[in-house]
N, C-alpha and C positions, 0 to 999 in steps of 0.2 A: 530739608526741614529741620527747624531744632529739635534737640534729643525729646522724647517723650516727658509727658508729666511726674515727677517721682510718686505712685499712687502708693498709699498707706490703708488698711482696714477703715483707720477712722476716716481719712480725707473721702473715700467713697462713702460711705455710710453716708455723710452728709447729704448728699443726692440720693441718694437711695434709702431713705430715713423710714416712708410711708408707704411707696411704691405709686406715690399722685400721679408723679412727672411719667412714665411710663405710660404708652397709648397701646391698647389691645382692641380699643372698638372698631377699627380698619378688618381686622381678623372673622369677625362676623360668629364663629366658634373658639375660642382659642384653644378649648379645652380637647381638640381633636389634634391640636399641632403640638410637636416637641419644641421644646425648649434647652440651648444650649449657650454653656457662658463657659469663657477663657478664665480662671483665677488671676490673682494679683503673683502668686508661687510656682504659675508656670500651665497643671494641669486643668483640662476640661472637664466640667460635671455637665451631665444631662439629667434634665430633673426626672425625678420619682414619680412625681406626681401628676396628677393633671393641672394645670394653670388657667383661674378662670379671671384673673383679674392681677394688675400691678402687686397689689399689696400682698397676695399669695405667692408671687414668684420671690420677689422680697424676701421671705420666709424661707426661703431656699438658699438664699446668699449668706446668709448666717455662717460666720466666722468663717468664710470663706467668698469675699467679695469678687464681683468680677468687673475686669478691665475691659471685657465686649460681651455682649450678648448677642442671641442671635435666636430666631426662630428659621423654623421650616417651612418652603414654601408649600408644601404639601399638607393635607389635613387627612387624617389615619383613624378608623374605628378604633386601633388602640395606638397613640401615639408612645406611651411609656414604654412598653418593651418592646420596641421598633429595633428588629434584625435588622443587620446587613443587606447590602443589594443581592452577596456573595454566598451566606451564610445559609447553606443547604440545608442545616441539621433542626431550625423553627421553622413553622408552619411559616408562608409567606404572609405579608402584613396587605391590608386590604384596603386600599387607598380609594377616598371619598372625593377629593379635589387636588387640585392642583393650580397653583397663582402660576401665571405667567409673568415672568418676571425680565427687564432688560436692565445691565450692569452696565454704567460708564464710567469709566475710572481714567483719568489723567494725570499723571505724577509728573512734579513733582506737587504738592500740596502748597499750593500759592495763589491769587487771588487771579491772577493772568490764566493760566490750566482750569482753574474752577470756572471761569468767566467762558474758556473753550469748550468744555464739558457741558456748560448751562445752554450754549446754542446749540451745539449735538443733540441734548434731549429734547429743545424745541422741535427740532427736524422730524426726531425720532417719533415726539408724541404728532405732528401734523401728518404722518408715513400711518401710522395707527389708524388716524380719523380715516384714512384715505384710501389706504390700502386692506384693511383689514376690516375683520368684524369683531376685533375688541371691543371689551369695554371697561376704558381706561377710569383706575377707582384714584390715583394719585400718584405721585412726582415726590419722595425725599429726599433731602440731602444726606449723605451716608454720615455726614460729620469730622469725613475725612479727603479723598481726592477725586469726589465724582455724586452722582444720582443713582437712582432704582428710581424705574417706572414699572409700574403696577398694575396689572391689568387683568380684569378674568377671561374665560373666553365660552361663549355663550354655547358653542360645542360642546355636547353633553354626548355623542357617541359610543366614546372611548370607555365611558364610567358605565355602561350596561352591559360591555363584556364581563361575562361571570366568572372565568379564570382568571386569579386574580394576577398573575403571574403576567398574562398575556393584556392586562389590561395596560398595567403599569406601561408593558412594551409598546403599548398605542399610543398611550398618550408620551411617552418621550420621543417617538417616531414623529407627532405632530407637532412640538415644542420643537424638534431637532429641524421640521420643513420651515415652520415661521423664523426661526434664528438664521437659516439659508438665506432666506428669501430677506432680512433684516441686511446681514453681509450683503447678500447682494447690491440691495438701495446703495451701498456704500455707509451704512451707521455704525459706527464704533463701539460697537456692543461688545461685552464679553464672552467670546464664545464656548463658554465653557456655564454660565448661571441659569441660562435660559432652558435647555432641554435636560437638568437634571431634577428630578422626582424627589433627589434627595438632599436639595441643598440647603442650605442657611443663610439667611440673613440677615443683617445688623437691624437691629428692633428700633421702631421709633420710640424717643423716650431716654433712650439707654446712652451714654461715652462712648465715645472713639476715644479708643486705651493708648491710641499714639497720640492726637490731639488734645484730647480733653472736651472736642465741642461735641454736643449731645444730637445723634440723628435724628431728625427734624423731617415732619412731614408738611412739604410747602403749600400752605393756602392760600387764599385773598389775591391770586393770581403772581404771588414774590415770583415764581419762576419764570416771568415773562422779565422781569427789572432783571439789570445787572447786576451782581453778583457783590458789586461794591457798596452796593445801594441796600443790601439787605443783610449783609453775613454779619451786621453789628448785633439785628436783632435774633440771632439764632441762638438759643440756652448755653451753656459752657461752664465746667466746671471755674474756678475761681485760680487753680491749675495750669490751666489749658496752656497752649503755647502760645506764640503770637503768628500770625498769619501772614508771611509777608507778599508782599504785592509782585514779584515774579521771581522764578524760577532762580535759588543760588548758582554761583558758576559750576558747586561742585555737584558732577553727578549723582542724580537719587540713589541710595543705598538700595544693593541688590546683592543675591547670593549665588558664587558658582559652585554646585555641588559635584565637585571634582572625584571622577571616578580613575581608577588606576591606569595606565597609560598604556593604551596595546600600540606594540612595534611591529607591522607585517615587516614580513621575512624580507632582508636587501641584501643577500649576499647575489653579487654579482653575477648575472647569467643562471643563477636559482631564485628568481624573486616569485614567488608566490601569487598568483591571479587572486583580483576580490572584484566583487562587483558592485556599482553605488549609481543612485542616480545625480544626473547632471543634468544645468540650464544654463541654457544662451543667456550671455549680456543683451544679444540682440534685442531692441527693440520690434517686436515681428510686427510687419503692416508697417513700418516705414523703410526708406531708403538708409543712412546711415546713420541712426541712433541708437543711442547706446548706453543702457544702465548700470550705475555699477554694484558690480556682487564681486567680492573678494574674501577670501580668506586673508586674517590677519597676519603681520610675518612673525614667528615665532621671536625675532631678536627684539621686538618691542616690549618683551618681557613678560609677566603672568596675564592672566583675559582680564583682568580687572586693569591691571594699566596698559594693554592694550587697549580697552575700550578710551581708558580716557584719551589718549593719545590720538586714534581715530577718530573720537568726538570732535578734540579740538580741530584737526585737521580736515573736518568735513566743516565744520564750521567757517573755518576761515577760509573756505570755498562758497559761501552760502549754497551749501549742498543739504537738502535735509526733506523729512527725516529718515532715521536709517533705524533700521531692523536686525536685529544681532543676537545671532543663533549661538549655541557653545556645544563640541560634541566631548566633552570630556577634556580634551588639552587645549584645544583652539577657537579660535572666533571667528566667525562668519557676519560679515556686515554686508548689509544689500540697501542700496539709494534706490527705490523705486519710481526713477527720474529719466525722462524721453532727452537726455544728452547728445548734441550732435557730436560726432566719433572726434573730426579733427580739435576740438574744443575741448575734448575733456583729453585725449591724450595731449594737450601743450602745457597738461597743468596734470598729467600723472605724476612727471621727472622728478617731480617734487614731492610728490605725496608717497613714494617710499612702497608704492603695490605693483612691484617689478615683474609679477609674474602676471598679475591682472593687465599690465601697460603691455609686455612683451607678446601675448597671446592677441591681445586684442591691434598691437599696431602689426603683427605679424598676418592675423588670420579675418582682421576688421570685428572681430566677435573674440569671446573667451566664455569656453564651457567649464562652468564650478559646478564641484560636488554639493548637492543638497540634501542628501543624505547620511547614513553612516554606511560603514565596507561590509561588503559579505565575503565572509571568507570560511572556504570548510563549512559554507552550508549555517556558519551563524552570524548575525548580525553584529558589529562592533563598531564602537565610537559613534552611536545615534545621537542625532542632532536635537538639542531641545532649547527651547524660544526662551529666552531673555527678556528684552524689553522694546520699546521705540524711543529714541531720543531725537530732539534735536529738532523739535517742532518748531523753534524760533530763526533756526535760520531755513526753514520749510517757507514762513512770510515771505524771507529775500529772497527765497529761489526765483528765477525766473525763465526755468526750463519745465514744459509741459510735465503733466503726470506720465509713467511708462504704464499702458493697463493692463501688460501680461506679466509686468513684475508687483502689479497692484495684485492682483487674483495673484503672486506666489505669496506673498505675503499674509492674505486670509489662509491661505490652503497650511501653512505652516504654525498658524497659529498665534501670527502677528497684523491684526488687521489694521489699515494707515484710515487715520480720520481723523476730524471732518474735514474734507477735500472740496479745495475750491479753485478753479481755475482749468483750463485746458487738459485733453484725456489726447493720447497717442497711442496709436497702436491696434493690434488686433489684442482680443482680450486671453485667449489662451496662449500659455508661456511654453517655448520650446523646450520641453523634456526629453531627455535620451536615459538607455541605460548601458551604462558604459564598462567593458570591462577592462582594467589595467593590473598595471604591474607596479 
């Protein structure tokens, strides 16, 4: 995506002059929700005050403008001095409601992703009508690489437990069963916006502080057209960037937050036990197929150009897409793909994952760690999810889905979608816990 808009006090002001363009009427109270905005200098302010209308939040932004705003899905007796989830030392805060909320985000931020994204939330909202007893209030566009659907849930049990403490815990316990049950269908939801009490999100009305287009809540049925057919008429600062129609070659920018590097113990004949969980390549419920999950080889250089390098090279497999964990120094990439064994090792030789090709033309399968090591009793080098790439050559694939490397990938915190075509497999993934040296 091109660099951000260079935003200035005044170039925002402009937009945000009256507080008109900003929509609170969706909110139903607003003055029960917090209010949270990024600055143009870096920090976040949460307002003071209660918020009953655009042009009062406006008032707020004073000499200090912001690049995203964002409300809470939750609505609070007192939203302004809203403790921590954590923060023992106030009184717990006493929560009125709660929006159900589902996040689709597909990067990279281009017309082909937004147009993947736009039929995922079809699904998602016809899953609603069908499977649930929502009651869906709207569909916006974030203004940057995906949707928010919106939806209340006419379930009022949770809100007449009188602990307020335990109440909170029911209703994210029920948020936490419909988000399950969301993964499950196979919907590319966020799993991380839906069953939190305390989250935020991007206000209709308000910039996308990376694009510039203004999140837009879709009516007169846009979210049924393509994506191409509508995104002219969406608001955008005069700023904004340009859109372009598919994904650059270079990979979406991402961050590895590199922690210091533990060496277990390899002096020879004294190597140190730890213990970590491991998964079969196997595809379980077929005869010889075979997903692949590899660790990347360290000589390919830092995770970032490891990744790229992997990219390419799954790419020019039409292999895709793959899922890419990091635990601190290394990368873990997984094809969640029903591959027959002889077929993908006549085209390992080449792909340079000598320990993944070696184990698996040795043993017909290869067990990877999907974990971090325990050693001494602590955890080290835990694995944490990164991103999915590589949805374009997912189209050319033409080897079945693998569905016990599909369920690792939810369970990890990478969920693959929207999926179309062929499922292989039994759906739970062969986990062991293994211990080595």
């Amino acid at each position: 995506m091109a660099e951000a808009p260079d935003w200035t006090e005044s170039s925002l002001s402009e937009h945000y002059s009256d507080g008109s363009r900003i929509d609170l009427s969706w909110l139903g109270k607003p003055t029960r929700h917090q209010f949270r905005w990024r600055t143009i200098k870096g920090p976040w302010v949460t307002s003071r005050r209660r918020i009953s209308s655009g042009q009062s939040l406006v008032k707020g932004f004073k000499g200090s403008m912001p690049r995203d705003v964002f409300v809470s899905t939750s609505s609070w007796l007192d939203p302004v001095n809203l403790p921590r989830l954590k923060d023992g030392k106030k009184p717990p805060p006493i929560l009125l409601d709660h929006m159900v909320v589902f996040d689709i985000d597909m990067r990279p931020f281009c017309i082909r992703r937004l147009e993947d994204a736009r039929v995922a939330a079809m699904r998602l909202r016809e899953w609603i009508s069908e499977a649930t007893d929502l009651d869906l209030q709207h569909i916006s566009f974030s203004g940057g690489k995906g949707f928010h659907l919106i939806a209340r849930d006419p379930d009022r049990s949770a809100f007449s437990e009188p602990d307020t403490i335990r109440r909170e815990e029911m209703v994210r316990e029920q948020r936490r069963t419909l988000l399950d049950q969301a993964l499950e269908a196979g919907h590319p939801v966020d799993p991380v916006v839906t069953p939190d009490t305390r989250r935020i999100i991007r206000l209709p009305g308000t910039l996308h502080g990376s694009t510039g287009f203004a999140c837009t809540i879709l009516e007169n049925g846009l979210i049924e057209n393509p994506v191409k057919d509508w995104i002219g008429e969406i608001p955008r600062h005069h700023s904004a960037v340009s859109i372009p129609k598919r994904p650059p070659i270079k990979l979406p920018s991402f961050r590895f937050r590199m922690r210091p590097r533990v060496f277990l113990e390899t002096r020879k004949g004294d190597r140190e036990e730890h213990l970590s969980l491991e998964v079969s390549s196997h595809v379980k419920g077929t005869r010889d197929r075979s997903a692949v999950i590899a660790w990347l080889p360290e000589r390919w250089g830092e995770p970032r150009e490891a990744v790229d390098r992997a990219q390419e090279l799954f790419d020019s497999m039409d292999l895709g897409p793959v899922a890419y964990m990091f635990d601190g120094s290394e990368v873990l990439a997984i094809v969640p793909r029903a591959i027959p064994r002889d077929f993908l090792l006549s085209r390992l030789g080449k792909a340079g994952l000598r320990k993944f090709e070696h184990e698996t033309r040795r043993f017909d399968h290869s067990w990877v760690r999907i974990s971090g090591r325990m050693q001494n009793g602590d955890w080290q080098s835990e694995l944490e999810p990164i991103t999915v790439l590589g949805y374009e050559a997912s189209k050319r694939c033409s080897h079945p889905w693998s569905a016990p490397h599909l369920e690792l990938c939810k369970r990890v915190g990478l969920p693959i979608g929207p999926m179309e075509g062929e499922v292989s497999g039994a759906k739970e993934p062969s986990i062991r816990a293994a211990i080595r040296r």
